[in-house]
N, C-alpha and C positions, 0 to 999 in steps of 0.2 A: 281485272287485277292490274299495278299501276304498276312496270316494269320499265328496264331500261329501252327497250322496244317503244313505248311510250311516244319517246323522244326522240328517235332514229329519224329524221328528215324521211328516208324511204316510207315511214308510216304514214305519211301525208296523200290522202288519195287523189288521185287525177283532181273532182270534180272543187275539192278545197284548194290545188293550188292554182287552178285558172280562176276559182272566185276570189285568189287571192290577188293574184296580178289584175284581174278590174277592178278589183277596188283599190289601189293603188291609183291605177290611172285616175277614179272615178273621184278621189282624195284630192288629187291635183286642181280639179277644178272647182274647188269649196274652200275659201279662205281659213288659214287655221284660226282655231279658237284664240291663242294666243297672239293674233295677229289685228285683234281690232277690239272697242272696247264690246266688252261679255253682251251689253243687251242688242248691239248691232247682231249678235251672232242668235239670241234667243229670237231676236223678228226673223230674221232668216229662216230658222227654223217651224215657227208656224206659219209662214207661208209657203211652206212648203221645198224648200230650198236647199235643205239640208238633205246628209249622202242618204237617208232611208225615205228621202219623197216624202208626199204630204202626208199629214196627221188624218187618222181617223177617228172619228169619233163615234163611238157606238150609243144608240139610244139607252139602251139597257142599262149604262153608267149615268150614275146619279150623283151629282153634286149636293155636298153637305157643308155644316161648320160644325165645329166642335169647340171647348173651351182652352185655348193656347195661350202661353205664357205672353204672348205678346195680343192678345183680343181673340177672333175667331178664328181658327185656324179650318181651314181646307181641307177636307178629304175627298175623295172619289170611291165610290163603291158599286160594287158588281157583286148581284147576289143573283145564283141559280136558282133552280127549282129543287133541287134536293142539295140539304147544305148541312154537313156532316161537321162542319168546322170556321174557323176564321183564318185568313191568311193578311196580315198586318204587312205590305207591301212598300219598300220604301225605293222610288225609283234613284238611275244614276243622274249622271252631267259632272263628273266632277266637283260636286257642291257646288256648281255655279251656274250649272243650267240643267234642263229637265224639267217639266210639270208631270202632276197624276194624271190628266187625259192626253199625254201624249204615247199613251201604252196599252188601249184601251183594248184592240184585237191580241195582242200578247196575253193578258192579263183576263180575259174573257175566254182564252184558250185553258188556261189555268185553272181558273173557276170552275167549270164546267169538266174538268179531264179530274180534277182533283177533289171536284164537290164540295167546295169552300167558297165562305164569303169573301170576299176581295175586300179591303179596306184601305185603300191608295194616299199616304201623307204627300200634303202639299207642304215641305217645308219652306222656309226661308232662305232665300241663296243667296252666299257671298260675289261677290266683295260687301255687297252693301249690306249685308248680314252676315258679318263673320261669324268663327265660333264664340261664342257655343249658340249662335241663334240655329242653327238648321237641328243639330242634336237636340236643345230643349224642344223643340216641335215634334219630334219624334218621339223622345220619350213621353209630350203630353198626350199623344195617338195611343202611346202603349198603355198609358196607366188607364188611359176611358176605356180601352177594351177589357181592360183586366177587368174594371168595375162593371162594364155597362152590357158585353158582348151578349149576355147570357141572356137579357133581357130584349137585344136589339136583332139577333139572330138563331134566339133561341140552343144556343151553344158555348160551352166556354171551352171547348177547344180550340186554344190557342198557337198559331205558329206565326214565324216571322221572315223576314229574308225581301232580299234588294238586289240589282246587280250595280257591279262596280264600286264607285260609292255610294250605292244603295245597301250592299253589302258590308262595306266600313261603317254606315251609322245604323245598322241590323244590331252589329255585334256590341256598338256602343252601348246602344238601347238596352240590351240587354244585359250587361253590367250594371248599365244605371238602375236598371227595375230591382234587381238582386239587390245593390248596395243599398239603396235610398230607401228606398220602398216593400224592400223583402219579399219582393216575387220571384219565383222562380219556375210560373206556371207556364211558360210557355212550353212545347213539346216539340218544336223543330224547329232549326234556323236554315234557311237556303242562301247561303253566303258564294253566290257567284262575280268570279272574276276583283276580288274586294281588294283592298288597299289597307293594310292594316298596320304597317310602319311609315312613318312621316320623315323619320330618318333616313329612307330608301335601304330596299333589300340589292343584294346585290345583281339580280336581273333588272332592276330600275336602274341601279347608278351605272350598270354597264351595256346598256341596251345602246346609249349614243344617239343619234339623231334620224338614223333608219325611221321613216315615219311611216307607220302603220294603224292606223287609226291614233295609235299613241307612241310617242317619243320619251325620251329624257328630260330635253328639255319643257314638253307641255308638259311634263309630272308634274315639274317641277315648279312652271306657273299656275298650273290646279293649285297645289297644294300651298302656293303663298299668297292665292286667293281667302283659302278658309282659315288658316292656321297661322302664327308669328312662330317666326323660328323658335322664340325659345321654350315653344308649347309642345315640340316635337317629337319627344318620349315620353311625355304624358300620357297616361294609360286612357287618359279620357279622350285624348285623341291618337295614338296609335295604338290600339287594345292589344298587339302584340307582346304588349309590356305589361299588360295586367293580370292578376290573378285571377285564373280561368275554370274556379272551381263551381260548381252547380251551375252547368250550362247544359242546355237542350242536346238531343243528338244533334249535329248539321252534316250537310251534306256542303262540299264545297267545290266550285265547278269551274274549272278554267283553261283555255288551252298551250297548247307549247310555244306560241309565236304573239303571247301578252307579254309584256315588260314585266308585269303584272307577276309574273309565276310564282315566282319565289314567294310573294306575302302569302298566297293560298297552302304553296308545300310548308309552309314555316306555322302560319296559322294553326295548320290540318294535324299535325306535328305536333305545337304545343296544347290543342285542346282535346286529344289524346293522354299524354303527358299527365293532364289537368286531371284524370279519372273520366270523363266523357264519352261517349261516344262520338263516332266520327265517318263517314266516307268520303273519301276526293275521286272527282271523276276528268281527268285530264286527258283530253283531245288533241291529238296532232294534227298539228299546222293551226290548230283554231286561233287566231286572235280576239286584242279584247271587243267586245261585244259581238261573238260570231251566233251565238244567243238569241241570236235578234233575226237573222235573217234564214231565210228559207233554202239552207245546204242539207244536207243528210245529216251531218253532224251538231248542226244546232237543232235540227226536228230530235236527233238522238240524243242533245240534251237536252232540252224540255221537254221531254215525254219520261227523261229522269226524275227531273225535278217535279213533273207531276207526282210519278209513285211514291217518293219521298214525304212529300207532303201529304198525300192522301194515306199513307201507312201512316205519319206522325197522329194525324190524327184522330185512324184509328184505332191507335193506342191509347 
């Protein structure tokens, strides 16, 4: 239950705030993303360089294409032996860096804990593909599933979800499938750590320069990567501003020490509001992407987002 406690700095236990303070130090020695240009920093990261070490790649992940507005579009897919559903997966990087096989043991933990198909968009990422290229490749992931899933995995249990802005273009997708297309099949969204005003909520514009895996000012070169200022309140890209009626349950995950916080309490907030269902599951001391690494509190948040997901489905 999400209480003022929540938030008490005391709530932070021993083991998160010394993973906090190395990785601080561990930040120190990895160029910021806004400090050189984007693909200097995506080579870095497949070889290895980057603060979570080299990439793994799992046999079991399977490269595909599909039909995308712009020629073939990229997927990655991870399918178990018993597969109850589909999980439409859209990774982060700030819209500007990130691939589907760079998540492969995360996303195979998923699979397999949740009994869904994994279906990983390789969008397009800016600079050199603003918006709306990375959202159109998403929405083209979602519409083939809506059509094809049934046939391709024997299921049209659908769900969706991303972390960071994997989570911002989750919740787009799914506006756009509603609006455009009049779906409104999917059955869950996993919207962790997302970014869903462009405008900045007031934990982004007053977080300042404390750099913790994210600042104010990286927001703030993220976001003038994908987007032109005056696309900013645009529902189609900060969905905080859009009408949020016939959305899936989501569950939405983030902790006390992201910049980040406020778009998930504000989001979580409105699409409640909206008639929806909803649960937020906020972690003290977590910062953004704690998700990702192997503390107590990010095993106790993906082993959430498991259940999440494998209930949505089994609805």
């Amino acid at each position: 239950m999400l209480t003022a406690k929540s938030f008490d700095p005391k709530a932070i236990s021993p083991e998160t705030a010394r993973f906090n303070a190395e990785l601080v130090e561990q930040l120190k020695t990895v160029p910021r993303s806004d400090s050189r240009p984007p693909q200097a920093t995506r080579d870095a990261v497949e070889r290895g360089e980057g603060v979570r070490g080299p990439i793994v790649r799992l046999d079991v992940a399977k490269d595909r294409r599909i039909r995308g507005p712009a020629g073939r579009l990229p997927i990655r897919v991870l399918v178990p032996d018993d597969v109850k559903g589909v999980y439409l997966h859209i990774h982060g990087g700030g819209w500007t860096f990130g691939r589907a096989h760079q998540q492969d043991s995360m996303l195979w933990e998923l699979a397999t804990g949740a009994k869904v198909a994994v279906v990983s968009v390789d969008y397009r990422l800016a600079p050199e593909h603003p918006y709306p290229a990375g959202p159109d490749d998403c929405e083209a992931a979602a519409l083939w599933l809506a059509r094809s899933a049934k046939a391709e995995f024997g299921t049209d249990g659908l769900t969706i979800g991303g972390e960071s802005a994997g989570a911002h273009l989750s919740a787009v997708t799914l506006l756009r499938m509603r609006d455009k297309h009049d779906f409104t099949g999917f059955l869950g969204a996993n919207l962790t750590y997302g970014m869903f005003d462009f405008s900045f909520t007031p934990s982004v514009a007053g977080w300042g320069d404390r750099y913790l895996v994210l600042d104010t000012p990286l927001i703030q070169w993220f976001a003038s990567q994908f987007a032109p200022s005056k696309k900013r309140r645009d529902p189609d890209v900060s969905p905080l501003y859009a009408k949020l009626h016939d959305m899936p349950p989501a569950l939405f995950t983030v902790g006390t020490l992201d910049p980040l916080l406020d778009d998930s309490l504000f989001m979580y907030s409105r699409w409640l509001a909206a008639g929806n269902r909803a649960e937020i599951a906020v972690y003290p001391g977590g910062v953004h992407g704690f998700t990702m690494w192997p503390i107590v509190i990010g095993k106790r948040a993906r082993a959430r987002i498991h259940r999440f997901i494998a209930q949505a489905v089994a609805s």
